[in-house]
N, C-alpha and C positions, 0 to 999 in steps of 0.2 A: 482284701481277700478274706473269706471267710473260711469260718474249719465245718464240712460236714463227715459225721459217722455213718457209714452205710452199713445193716448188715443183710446176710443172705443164710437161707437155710439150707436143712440137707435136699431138700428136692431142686432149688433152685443150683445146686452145685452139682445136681448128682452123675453128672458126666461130663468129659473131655470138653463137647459142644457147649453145655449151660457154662460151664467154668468161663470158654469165650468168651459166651454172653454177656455173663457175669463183668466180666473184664471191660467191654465195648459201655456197660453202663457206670464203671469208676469211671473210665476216660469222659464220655461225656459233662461227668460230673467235673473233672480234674480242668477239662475244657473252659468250663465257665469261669476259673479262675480260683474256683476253691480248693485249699488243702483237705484231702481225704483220707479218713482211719475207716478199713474195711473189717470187720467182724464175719468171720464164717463158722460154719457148722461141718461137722464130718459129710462128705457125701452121702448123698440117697440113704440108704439104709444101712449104713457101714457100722453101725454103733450096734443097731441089734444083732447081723450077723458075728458082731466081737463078741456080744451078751451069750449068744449061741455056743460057740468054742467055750467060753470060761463053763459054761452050765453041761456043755460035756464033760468035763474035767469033775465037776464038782456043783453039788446042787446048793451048798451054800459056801461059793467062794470067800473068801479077804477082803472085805468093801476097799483095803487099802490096793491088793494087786488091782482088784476089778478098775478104783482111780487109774494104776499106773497102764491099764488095758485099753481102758474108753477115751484116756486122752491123747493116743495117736491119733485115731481119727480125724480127731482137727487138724492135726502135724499135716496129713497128705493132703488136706485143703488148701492150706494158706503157700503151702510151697509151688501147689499147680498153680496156683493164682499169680503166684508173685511170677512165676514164669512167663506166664501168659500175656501181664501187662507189659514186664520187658522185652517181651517177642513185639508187644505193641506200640513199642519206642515208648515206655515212660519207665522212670524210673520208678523200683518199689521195692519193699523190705516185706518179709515175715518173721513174726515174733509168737513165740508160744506164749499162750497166759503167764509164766514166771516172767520171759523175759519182758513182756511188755508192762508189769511191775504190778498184778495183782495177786495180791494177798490174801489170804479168806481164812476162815477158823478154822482151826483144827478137829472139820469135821470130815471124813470120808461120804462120799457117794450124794452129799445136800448140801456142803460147804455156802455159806452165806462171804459174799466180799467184806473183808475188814479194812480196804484202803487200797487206793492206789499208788503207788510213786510213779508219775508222769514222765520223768527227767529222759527217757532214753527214747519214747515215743516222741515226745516234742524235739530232739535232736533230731532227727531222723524229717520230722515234717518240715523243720528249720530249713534242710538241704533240699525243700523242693520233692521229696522222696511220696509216694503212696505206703503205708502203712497197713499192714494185713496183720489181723491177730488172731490167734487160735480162742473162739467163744467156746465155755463152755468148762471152764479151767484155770485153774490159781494152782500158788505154792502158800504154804505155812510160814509163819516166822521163822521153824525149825527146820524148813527146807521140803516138809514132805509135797507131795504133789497131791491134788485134790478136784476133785468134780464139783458142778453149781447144781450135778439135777437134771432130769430132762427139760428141754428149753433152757436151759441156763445156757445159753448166745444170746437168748436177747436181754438175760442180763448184765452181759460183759458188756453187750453194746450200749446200752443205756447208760453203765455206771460209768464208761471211758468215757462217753457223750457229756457228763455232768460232770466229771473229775478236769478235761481237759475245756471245759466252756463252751463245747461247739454250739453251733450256730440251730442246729438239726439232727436228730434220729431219721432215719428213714431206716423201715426194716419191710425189708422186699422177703417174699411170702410167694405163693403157688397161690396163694387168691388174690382178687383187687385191694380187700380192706377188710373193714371188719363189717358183718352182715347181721342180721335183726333175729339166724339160726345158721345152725350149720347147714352150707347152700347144697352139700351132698347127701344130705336126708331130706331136706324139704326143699322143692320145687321151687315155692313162695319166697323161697328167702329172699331180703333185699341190704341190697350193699349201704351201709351209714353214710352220711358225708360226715357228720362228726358225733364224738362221743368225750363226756366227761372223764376224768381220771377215775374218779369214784365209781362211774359205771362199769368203766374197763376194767377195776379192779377184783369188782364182784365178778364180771362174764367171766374173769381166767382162772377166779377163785374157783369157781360153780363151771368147768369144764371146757369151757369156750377155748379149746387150743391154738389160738392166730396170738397172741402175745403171752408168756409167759408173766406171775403174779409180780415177782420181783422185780420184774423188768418197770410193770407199771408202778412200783412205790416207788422206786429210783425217779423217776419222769415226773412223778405227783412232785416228791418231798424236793428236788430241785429244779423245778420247771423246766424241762428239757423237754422242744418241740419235738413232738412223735409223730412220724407219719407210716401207718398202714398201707403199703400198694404191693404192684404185681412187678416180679422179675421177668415176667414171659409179655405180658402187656401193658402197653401201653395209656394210662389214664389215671386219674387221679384217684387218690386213695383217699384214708378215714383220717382225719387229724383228731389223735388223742387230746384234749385240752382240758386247763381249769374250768370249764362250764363247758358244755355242748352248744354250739352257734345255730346250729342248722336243725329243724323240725324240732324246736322245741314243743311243740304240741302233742307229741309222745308221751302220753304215761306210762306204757311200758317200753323200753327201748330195744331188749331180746329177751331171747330163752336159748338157758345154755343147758346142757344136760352130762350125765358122765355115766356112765358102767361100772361095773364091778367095786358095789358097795356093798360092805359086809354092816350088819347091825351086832353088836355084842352087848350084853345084857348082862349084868353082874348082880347074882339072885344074894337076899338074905344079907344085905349090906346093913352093917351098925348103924343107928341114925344117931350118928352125932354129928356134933357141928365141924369136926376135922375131915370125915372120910371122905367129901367128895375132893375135896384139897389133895391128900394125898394118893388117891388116886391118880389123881392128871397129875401131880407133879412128880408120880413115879414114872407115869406113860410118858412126858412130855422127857425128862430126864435121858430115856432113852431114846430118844427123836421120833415119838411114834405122834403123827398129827390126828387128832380127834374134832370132829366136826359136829356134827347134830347130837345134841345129849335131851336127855329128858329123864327125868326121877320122880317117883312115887312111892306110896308111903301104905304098908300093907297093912290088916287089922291088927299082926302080932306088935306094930312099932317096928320094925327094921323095912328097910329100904329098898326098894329094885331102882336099875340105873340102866338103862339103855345110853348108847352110842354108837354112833356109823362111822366108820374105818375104811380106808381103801381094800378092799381084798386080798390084797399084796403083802399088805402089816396082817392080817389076824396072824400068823401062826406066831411071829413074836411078841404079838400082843397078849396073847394068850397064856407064851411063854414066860411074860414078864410079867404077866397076873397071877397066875400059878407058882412063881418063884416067891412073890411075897404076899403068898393068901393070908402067911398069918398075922404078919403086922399090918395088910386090908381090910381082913375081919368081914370077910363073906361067906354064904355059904356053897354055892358052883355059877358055872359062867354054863350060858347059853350063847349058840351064832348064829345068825340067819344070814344066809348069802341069796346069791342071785338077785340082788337089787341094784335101782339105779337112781340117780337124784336127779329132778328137773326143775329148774329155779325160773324164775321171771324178778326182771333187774329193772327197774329204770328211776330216777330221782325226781320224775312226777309223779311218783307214789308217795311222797312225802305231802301233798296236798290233796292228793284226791284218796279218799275211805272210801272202802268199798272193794276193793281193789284184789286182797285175798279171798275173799268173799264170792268173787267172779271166779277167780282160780279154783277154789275148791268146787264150785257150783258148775263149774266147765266139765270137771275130771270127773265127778259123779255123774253127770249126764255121758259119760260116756265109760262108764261102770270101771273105774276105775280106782281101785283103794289106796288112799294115802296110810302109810305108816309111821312117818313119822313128817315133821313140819319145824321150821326155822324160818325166822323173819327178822328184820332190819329197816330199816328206813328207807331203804331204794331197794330191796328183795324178798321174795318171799321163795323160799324152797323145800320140795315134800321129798321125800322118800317113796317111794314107789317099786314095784317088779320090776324085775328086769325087762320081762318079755310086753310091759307095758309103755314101753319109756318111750319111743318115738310116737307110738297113739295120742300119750299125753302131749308132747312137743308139736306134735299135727294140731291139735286140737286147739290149746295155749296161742299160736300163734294165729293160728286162725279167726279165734276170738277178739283178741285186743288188735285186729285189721291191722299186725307188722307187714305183711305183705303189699299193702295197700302205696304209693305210692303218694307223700305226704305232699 
């Protein structure tokens, strides 16, 4: 008998019907002979209509009420669930993230897992029982209750997958797997058969929303097989792996893209050898994540510092630059919004040069200005308008023939 983890998300639960469905594919799985730990998500869109309420209330709630807001949602998943398998003769339990023994830091609204204790999840599978957990949700040492993040299900299901040994992940989605772009802006996209950890890692960094970032370092840093498929259909999905198996002949293997990128600029910066240090580790201090940076160095000797922020962080970023201008030692900030970032990932750019070279020479030909540019070993990603972002994504893909059936 083997243990597998399944999880499901909010669309795949998001009514009475799917929850069935939901249910008819643990049974199948229970069928086979395996022990199952189910992972769900809040219904459909139950989390942002909660988001909605608290933001009528207040435009900048308690990240710690907002936790104790956003994690019923999962509460009325795992209880339809468990009902539904018991209506289906099998036996099954639901467990909120405290009870099924994840822990995570004592952070509100991004909490990172600090461990799990297994002991009452594996009692429960011991009796033969299916096991439903609320993703998405820890408690603290000190009892508080805590959120993982949007997508933070797929890294409860990952981290339970790798804490309790299972055999498989499978995390069922509203699409087949994971595609070469988002197959709801471009036509061409086509479904992977597989993809490295390292790639997957970049796609979910760089926008790609079919698995969550943490979910894939959990599955890298303990080998735990991940498989991408459809809740609604039927057929084989992306297996995440140590090496991609299938069309390695890829140099690039997607293009992911994201919206609402803000750039901020921090004019008349001290050049010495501390400031950029304590910048980010005043930003980082306050959990604010910075991505593309770039610095230069004016005639007078002091500094300019560009970095792109999610749109969402400027106003405390700004807040927490401004709180300590004077031990940053700038002279004003600048913001530019309405941008968007489009990357190209794949780990055969690690051998063939030429590569961003093609990307930049793609986007000009089709008048398209990069603003700002980051690169890695298996990515290269610009900055870009906003109102340019899918142009470039049409374009990019089109080029390096992802479309193309390999």
């Amino acid at each position: 008998m083997g243990l597998v983890v399944q999880k499901f998300g909010g669309t795949s639960v998001g009514s009475v019907e799917r929850i069935l469905n939901v249910a008819a594919c643990v049974r199948e799985e229970k069928e086979r002979g395996n022990n199952v730990v189910v992972v769900v998500s809040a219904m459909g869109k139950s989390t942002d209509q909660l988001v909605r309420l608290a933001r009528e209330i207040s435009e900048e709630p308690s990240k710690r009420e907002m936790d104790m807001l956003l994690s019923t949602g999962e509460q009325v998943t795992i209880a339809l669930l468990s009902m539904a398998l018991q209506q289906q003769g099998l036996e099954a339990v639901s467990f909120t993230g405290w009870q099924a023994g994840i822990v995570t830091e004592p952070v509100h609204g991004n909490a990172r897992i600090a461990k799990i204790n297994t002991e009452a999840v594996k009692a429960q599978l011991s009796t033969g029982k299916v096991v439903i957990v609320a993703g998405f949700q820890g408690i603290t040492e000190e009892g508080e209750i805590t959120t993982l993040g949007r997508g933070g299900s797929d890294t409860t299901a990952v981290a339970l997958a790798a804490a309790l040994k299972a055999d498989k992940c499978d995390i069922y989605t509203d699409v087949t797997g994971v595609f070469t772009t988002d197959p709801r802006y471009v036509k061409d996209a086509r479904k992977l058969l597989s993809v490295s950890y390292d790639e997957m890692l970049e796609l979910a960094n760089l926008g790609a929303g079919v698995l969550h970032p943490r979910a894939v370092e959990f599955a890298k840093n303990y080998k735990v097989q991940l498989v991408v498929r459809s809740s609604m259909e039927k057929e084989e999905g992306t297996v995440i792996e140590e090496e991609a198996t299938m069309e390695q002949n890829l140099v690039v293997r997607g293009v992911a893209f994201e919206d609402e990128i803000t750039r901020v600029t921090v004019l008349g910066l001290t050049n010495s050898l501390t400031s950029l240090s304590t910048i980010f580790t005043t930003l980082a201090q306050n959990h604010l994540n910075v991505d593309i940076i770039i610095q230069s160095t004016t005639e007078s000797g002091s500094a300019n510092l560009s970095f792109s922020i999610h749109t969402n962080d400027l106003m405390e970023t700004v807040k927490v630059l401004e709180e300590n201008k004077a031990e940053l030692g700038y002279e004003q900030l600048d913001a530019e919004n309405k941008l968007a970032k489009v990357s190209i990932v794949g780990s055969g750019m690690i051998s063939n040069p030429g590569v961003a070279a093609k990307m930049f020479k793609v986007l000009a030909e089709n008048d398209i200005q990069i603003k700002m540019v980051s690169t890695s070993e298996i990515k290269v990603s610009v900055v870009v308008e906003e109102k340019n972002m899918l142009k470039a994504v049409e374009a990019l893909h089109e080029a390096f023939e992802l479309g193309q059936q390999q």
